[in-house]
Every structure is written in structure tokens, then in C-alpha cells.
C-alpha positions, -999 to 999 in steps of 0.1 A, spaced: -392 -474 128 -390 -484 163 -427 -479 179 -422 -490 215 -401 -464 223 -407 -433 236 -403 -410 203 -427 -387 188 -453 -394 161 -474 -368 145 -509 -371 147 -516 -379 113 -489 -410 117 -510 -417 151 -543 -415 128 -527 -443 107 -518 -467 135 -554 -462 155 -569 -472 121 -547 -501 111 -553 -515 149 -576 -542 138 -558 -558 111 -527 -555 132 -541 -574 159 -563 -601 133 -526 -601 113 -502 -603 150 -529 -635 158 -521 -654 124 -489 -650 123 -481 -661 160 -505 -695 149 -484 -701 123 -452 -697 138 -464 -718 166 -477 -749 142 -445 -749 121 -417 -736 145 -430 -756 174 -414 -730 202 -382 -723 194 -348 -735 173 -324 -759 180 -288 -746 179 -258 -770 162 -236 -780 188 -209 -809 192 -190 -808 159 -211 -791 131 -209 -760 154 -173 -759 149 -170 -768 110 -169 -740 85 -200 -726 68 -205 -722 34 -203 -694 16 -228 -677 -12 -266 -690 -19 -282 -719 -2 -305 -745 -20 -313 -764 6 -354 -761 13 -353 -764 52 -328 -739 55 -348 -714 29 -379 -725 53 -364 -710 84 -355 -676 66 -385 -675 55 -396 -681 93 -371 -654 108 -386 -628 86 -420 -640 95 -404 -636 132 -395 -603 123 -428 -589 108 -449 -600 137 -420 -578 157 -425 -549 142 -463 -551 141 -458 -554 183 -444 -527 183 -472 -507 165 -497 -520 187 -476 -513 219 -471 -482 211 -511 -472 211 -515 -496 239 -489 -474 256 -507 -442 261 -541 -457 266 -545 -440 299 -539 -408 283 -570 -406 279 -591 -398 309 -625 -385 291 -652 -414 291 -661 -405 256 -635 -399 238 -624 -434 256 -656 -452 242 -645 -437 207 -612 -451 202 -621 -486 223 -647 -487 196 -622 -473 163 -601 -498 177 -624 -525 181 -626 -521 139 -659 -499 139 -660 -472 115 -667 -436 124 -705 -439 108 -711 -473 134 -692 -453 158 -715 -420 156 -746 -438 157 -732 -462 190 -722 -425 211 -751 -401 195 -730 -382 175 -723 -371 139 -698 -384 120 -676 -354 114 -675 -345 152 -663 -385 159 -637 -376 135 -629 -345 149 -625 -361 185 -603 -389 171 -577 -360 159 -582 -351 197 -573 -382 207 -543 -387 181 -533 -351 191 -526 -366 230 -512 -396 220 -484 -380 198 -466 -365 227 
């Protein structure tokens, strides 16, 4: 599931990717550390003759090579979690209401609707019910 484009999520998928925010972003950070410490900015293409030499066929044993799998898929989880977070970073300005704009900076910032409720003076259901607003606006 492409999330950076412009496609149309339902609110309750919207719900999902508001709350999972936090560990996106904690989970984005770790990853990028760790590709950084053992990738160390980028791959090294063969060139000269090994470029030119056929490749072999069926399983590999060889533990560097198994290491840089492991890496690309690594490369390609920290991808797709981008993309979550783009696409509720996307439609931030969506929302033009100074409350409901506290509420999800605060969802967002990994509060839960009880710390959230007690920071803006409300209850807890009606933060919940403004968060469906706010999932409502960004699914279109």
C-alpha cells in the first residue's frame, strides 16, 4: 500500500495511522541509525571485470551477501513506514481549527486520549469524537 500518494483511506484506516505515529517515527529513527552505522551511506557497485562475469544461480551462503539482504529489506521497511508518516504529514494543514490541531499535535506526539482530555479541558469521549473529525478530513 502506497501512502504517499494521493488515494483515499477510510477514516478508521486514518485512525490506525494517527495512532501508530509514535512508534513509526521512534521505529523510522532506529532503523535510519542502524542503516547508517552498518551501511555507511550507500553500496558500492562491481565494476571492471566481476561486473561482466556470470552470476550464480540458486541460494547464496555467503554471510556478507545474506547481510545486505537483510539490509535492503531493512531499506525497504523504513520505506514504507515514510510513506505512512508522509501521508498524515500531508494533510496537516487540513486542519485549520486550533483545537482540533492541539489534539492531534498531542495524539501524535504519543499522548493518549485520557492525557489528552485533561491537557485541552475536555472529556475523553468528546477527544475521541473530535479525532474521528479529524480522521474524517484527512481521508479525502
Amino acid at each position: 500500500m502506497n501512502y504517499a500518494t494521493n488515494e483515499v483511506y477510510s477514516a478508521d484506516k486514518v485512525m490506525e495511522l494517527i495512532n501508530s505515529y509514535p512508534y513509526y517515527i521512534k521505529r523510522i529513527t532506529a532503523l535510519r541509525k542502524e542503516y547508517q552505522d552498518e551501511v555507511g551511506g550507500g553500496n558500492i557497485g562491481q565494476y571492471g571485470i566481476e561486473a561482466t562475469l556470470p552470476k550464480p544461480q540458486g541460494g547464496n551462503t555467503d554471510p556478507v551477501f545474506n547481510e545486505m539482504k537483510r539490509l535492503m529489506k531493512m531499506d525497504q521497511e523504513l520505506t514504507r513506514l515514510e510513506n505512512k508518516t508522509r501521508y498524515i504529514q500531508n494533510r496537516w494543514n487540513r486542519i485549520t481549527d486550533e483545537r482540533l490541531a492541539t489534539i492531534l499535535n498531542l495524539r501524535l506526539s504519543g499522548y493518549i486520549y485520557k492525557e489528552i482530555a485533561d491537557q485541552v479541558g475536555l472529556s475523553e469521549p468528546r477527544v475521541n469524537q473530535l479525532m474521528k473529525e479529524i480522521c474524517k478530513e484527512f481521508s479525502y
